[in-house]
C-alpha positions in Angstrom: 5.0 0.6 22.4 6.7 0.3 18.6 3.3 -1.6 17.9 0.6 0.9 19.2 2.6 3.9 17.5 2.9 2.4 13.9 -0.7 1.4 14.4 -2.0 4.6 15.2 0.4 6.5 12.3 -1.1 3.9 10.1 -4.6 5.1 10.9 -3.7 8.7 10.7 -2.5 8.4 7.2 -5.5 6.2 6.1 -8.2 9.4 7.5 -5.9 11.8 5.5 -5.9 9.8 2.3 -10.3 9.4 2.6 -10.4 13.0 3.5 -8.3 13.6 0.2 -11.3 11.7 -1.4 -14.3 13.3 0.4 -12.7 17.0 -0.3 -13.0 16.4 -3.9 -9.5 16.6 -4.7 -8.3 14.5 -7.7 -5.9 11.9 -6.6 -3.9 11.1 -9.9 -3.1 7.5 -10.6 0.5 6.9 -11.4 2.0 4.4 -14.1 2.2 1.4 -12.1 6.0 0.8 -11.1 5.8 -2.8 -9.8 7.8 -4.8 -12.7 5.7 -7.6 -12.5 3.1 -6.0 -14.3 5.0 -6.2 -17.8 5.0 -10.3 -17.1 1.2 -10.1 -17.5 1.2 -7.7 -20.8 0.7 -9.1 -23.9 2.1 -7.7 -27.2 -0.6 -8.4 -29.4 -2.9 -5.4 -29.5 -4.1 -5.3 -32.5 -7.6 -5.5 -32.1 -10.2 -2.5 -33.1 -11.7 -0.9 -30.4 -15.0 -1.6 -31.2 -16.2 -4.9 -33.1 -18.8 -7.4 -33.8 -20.1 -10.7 -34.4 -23.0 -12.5 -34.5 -23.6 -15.4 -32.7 -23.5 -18.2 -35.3 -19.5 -17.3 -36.1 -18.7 -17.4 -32.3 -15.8 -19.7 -32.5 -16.6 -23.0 -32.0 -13.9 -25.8 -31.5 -15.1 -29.5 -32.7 -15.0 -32.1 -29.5 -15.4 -35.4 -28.6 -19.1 -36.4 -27.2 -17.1 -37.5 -24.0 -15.4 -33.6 -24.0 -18.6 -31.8 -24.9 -21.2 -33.8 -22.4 -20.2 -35.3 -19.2 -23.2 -37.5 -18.0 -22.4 -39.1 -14.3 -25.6 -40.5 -12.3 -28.3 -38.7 -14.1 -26.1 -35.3 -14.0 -25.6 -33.8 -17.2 -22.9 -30.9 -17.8 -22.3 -30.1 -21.0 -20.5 -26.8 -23.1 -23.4 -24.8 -24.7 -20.4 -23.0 -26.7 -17.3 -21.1 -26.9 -15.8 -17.6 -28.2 -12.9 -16.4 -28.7 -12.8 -13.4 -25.9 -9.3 -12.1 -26.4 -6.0 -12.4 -28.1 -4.6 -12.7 -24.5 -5.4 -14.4 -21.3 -8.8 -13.6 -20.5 -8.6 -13.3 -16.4 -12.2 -12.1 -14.9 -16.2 -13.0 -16.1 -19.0 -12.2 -14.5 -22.8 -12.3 -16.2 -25.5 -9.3 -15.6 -28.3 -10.3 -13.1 -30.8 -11.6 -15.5 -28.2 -13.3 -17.6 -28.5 -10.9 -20.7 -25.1 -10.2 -20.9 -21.9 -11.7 -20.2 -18.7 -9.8 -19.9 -15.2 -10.8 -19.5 -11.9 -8.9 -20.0 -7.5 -9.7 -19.1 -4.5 -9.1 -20.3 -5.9 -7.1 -23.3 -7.4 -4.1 -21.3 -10.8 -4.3 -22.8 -14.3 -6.0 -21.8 -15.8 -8.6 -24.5 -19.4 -8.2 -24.2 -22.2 -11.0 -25.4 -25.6 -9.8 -25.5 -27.6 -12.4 -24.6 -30.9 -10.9 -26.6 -29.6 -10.8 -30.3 -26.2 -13.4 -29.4 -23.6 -10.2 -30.2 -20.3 -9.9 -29.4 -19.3 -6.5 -28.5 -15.4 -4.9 -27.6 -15.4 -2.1 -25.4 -13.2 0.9 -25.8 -9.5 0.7 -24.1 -9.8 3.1 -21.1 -7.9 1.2 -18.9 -3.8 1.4 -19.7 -2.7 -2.1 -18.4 -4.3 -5.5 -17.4 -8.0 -5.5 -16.0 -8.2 -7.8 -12.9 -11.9 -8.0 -12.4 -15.0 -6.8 -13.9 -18.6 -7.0 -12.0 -22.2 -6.1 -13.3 -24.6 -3.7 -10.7 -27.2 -5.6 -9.8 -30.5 -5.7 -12.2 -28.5 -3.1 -14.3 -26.1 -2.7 -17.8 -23.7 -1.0 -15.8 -20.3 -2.8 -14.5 -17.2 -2.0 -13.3 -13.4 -3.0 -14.3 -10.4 -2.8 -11.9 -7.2 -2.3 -13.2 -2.9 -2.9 -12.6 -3.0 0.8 -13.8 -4.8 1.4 -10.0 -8.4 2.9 -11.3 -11.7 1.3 -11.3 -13.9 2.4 -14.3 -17.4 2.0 -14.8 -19.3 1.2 -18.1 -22.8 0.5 -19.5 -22.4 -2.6 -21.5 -24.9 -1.6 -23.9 -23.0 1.5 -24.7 -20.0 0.0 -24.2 -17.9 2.4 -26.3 -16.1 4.6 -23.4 -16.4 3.9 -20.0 -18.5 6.8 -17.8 -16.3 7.0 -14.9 -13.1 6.8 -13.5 -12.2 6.3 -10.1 -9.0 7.2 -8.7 -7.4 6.9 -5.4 -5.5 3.1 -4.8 -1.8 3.8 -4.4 -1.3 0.3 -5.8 -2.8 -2.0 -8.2 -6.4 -2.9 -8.0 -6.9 -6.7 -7.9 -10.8 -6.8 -7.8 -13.7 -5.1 -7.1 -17.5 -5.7 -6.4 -21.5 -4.3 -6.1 -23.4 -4.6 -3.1 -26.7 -6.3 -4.1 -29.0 -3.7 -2.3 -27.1 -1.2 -2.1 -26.4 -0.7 -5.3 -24.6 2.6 -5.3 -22.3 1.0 -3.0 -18.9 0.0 -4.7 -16.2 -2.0 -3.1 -12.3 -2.5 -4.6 -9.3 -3.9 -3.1 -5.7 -3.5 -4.1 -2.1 -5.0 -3.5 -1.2 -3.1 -0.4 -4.1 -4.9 1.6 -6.2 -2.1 1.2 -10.1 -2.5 0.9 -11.7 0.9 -0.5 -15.7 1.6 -0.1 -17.1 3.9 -2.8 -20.2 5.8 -3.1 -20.4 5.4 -7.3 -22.9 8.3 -7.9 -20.6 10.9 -5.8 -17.9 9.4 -7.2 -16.4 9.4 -3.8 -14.5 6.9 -1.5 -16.4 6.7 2.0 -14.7 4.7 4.1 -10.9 3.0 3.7 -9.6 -0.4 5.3 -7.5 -3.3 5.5 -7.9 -6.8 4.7 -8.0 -8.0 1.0 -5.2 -8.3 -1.7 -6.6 -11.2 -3.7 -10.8 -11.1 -4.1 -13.9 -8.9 -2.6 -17.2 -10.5 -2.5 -20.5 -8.8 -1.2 -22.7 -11.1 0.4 -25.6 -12.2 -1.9 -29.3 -11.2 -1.4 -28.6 -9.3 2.3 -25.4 -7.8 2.0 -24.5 -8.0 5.6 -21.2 -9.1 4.7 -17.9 -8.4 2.7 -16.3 -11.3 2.0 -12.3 -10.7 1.7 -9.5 -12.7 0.5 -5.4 -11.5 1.6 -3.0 -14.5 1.4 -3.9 -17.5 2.7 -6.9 -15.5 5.1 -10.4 -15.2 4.2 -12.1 -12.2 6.4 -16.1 -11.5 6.8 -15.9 -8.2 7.5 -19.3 -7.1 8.6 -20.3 -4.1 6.1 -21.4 -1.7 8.8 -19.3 -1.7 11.4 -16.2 -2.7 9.7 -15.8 -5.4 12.3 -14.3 -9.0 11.2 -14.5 -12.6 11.5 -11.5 -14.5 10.2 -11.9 -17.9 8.4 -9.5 -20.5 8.9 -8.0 -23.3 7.0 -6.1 -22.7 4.1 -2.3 -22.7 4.4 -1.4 -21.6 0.6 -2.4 -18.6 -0.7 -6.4 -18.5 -1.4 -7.2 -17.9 -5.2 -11.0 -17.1 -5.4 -13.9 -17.0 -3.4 -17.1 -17.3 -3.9 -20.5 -16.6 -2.0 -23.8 -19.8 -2.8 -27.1 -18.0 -3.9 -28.6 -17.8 -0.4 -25.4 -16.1 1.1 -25.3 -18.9 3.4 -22.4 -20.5 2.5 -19.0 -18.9 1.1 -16.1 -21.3 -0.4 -12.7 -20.8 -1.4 -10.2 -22.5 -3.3 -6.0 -22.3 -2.8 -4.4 -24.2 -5.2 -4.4 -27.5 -3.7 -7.8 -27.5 -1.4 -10.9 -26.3 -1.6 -13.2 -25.5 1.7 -17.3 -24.5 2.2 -17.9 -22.7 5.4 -21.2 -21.5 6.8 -22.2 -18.3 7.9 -25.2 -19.5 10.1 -23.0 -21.5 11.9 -20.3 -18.8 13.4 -18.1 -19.2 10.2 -17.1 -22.8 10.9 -15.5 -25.0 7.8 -18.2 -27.8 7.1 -16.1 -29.3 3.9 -13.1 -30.0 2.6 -11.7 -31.3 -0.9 -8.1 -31.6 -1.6 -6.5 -31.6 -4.8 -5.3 -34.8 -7.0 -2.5 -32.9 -8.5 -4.0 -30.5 -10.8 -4.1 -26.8 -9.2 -7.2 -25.0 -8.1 -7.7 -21.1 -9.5 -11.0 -20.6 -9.4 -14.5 -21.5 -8.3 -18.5 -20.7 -8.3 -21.8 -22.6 -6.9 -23.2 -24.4 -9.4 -26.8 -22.6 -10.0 -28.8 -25.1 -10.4 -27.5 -27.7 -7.8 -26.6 -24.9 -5.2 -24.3 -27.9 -2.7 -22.1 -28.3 -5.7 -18.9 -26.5 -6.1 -17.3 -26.2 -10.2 -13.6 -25.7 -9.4 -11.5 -24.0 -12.7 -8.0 -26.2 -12.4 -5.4 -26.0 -15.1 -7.3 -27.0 -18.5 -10.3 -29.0 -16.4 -13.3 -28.3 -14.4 -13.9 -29.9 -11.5 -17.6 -30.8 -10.3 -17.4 -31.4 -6.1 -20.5 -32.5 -4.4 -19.7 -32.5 -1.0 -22.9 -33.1 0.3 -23.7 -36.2 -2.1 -21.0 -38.6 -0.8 -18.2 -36.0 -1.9 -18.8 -37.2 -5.2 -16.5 -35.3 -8.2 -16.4 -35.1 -12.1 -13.6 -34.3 -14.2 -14.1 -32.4 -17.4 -11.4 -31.4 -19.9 -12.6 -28.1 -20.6 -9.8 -25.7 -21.9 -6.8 -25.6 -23.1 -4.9 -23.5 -20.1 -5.9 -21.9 -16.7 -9.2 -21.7 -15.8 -8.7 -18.4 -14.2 -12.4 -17.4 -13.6 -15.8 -18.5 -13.4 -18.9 -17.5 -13.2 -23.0 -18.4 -13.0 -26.5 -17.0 -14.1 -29.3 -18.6 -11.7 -31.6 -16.9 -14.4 -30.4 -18.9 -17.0 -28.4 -22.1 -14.5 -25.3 -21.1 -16.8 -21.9 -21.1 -16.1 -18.9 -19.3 -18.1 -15.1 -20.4 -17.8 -12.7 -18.2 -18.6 -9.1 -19.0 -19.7 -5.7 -18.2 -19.9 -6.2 -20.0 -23.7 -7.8 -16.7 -24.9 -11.3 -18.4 -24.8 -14.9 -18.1 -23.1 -17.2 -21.2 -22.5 -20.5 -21.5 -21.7 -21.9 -24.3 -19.8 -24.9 -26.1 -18.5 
């Protein structure tokens, strides 16, 4: 009885707070209170707003042939290069659709922007007032979108990348990540630390539709967009994008880190920090692979983009290459010199960027 009556309060304040959104009223976001946040803030904020550099100073660090290729059966992975993204831990990456730009923000509350066209390095103003979580690009487009510890998502056009043109308001708590639907491209999705999962229509500037089920990591579903996938502890939901119904997938038992979707939208993996798992969609959500850790924590993960069964984990300073479906083969490469906290690949391009707790961006292929 205690159940079914918190249940249905629950859902009575959850229609109040979207009708809050859909009236039009502004929902003010208030200085984050949780005092965990100052352990992620860095000092050093010394930066200018806006600055660049061309391509041929990107900071480069001199390594070892073994460091800077990795050759194992034929398979080459190598580092194209590496800039120095932030003077804090860089936390979130994520490349435009065609691969012309790559941006990537942290603990320093701005996006570092390279254009891929004329290899520039752009800063983008500070509109957010503590850490940024995520960052994602619209599909075929400029624009992307930051979430923030300071409870906003804002939205920017990297080639203007001066101000940001939008802020949404309306998470109680901080927002942990956020992401585009690929056809719907209007369609927004964010997620914050109170399990909450918010739908927004970006051109209304409004939040449609309010739900639970992800603390960590959204992910749309690549190509259809049927489904969202949704990360909360050590539970990974798909929650089916039109009917809001879900399908949990089991298997971790620590907390999940990342997620992330393989090219087709077939196939969705996850790492915690000491496995890593590959389920399939087409097969009722069922875990087809497994790969447990040697020692060295899992944070992050993507599909490599141009071998699509291969997983590239981030671990603490080292990548590692899993192929599963190639006698569970792996390769180690030293990589960075802290957390690999994000990843993330261009099929355009078959590029992959690491991101770092060491302040630095890689690029590899």
């Amino acid at each position: 009885m205690d159940t079914t009556r918190q249940t249905a309060e629950k859902q009575q304040k959850d229609q109040q707070q979207l009708q809050l959104h859909k009236s039009g009223r502004a929902v003010e976001a208030d200085k984050p209170s949780d005092e965990n946040v100052e352990a992620f803030l860095s000092s050093d904020e010394n930066t200018a707003d806006v600055m660049s550099n061309s391509f041929s100073i990107l900071q480069q660090r001199s390594r070892s042939s073994t460091g800077n290729k990795n050759e194992h059966g034929g398979f080459c992975f190598k580092e194209l290069c590496s800039f120095r993204a932030s003077n804090t831990k860089v936390l979130c990456c994520h490349f435009s659709s065609e691969g012309k730009f790559l941006a990537s923000a942290g603990h320093e509350k701005k996006a570092m922007i390279l254009r891929g066209d004329d290899f520039e390095v752009v800063t983008s103003g500070e509109g957010h007032t503590s850490i940024i979580t995520d960052l994602r690009f619209k599909p075929k487009s400029s624009i992307f979108a930051t979430s923030s510890f300071d409870r906003t998502v804002q939205i920017w056009d990297a080639t203007r990348p001066i101000r940001s043109l939008l802020t949404l308001k309306g998470h109680a708590e901080q927002v942990t990540s956020l992401d585009f639907h690929p056809r719907k491209v209007n369609l927004m999705c964010s997620c914050d630390r109170n399990d909450q999962i918010f739908l927004w229509n970006v051109d209304e500037s409004a939040c449609t539709r309010i739900s639970k089920g992800a603390s960590r990591q959204v992910r749309f579903q690549p190509q259809a967009g049927n489904f969202l996938a949704a990360a909360s502890g050590n539970a990974i939901s798909l929650i089916d994008v039109e009917t809001n119904s879900q399908l949990q997938l089991k298997g971790h038992v620590k907390d999940v880190r990342s997620i992330c979707w393989d090219t087709t939208g077939k196939y969705i993996a996850a790492v915690s920090e000491d496995s890593a798992q590959i389920w399939s969609t087409v097969s009722g959500g069922n875990c087809i692979h497994e790969f447990h850790s040697n020692g060295n924590k899992f944070e992050s993960c993507t599909f490599h983009p141009g071998y699509s069964q291969m997983l590239v984990i981030g671990c603490y300073k080292a990548l590692e290459l899993w192929s599963p479906t190639d006698g569970n083969k792996t390769m180690t490469v030293d990589a960075h010199d802290g957390i690999i906290s994000a990843l993330a690949d261009s099929p355009s391009t078959e590029t992959i960027a690491s991101a770092s707790h060491d302040n630095f961006v890689k690029l590899w292929k």
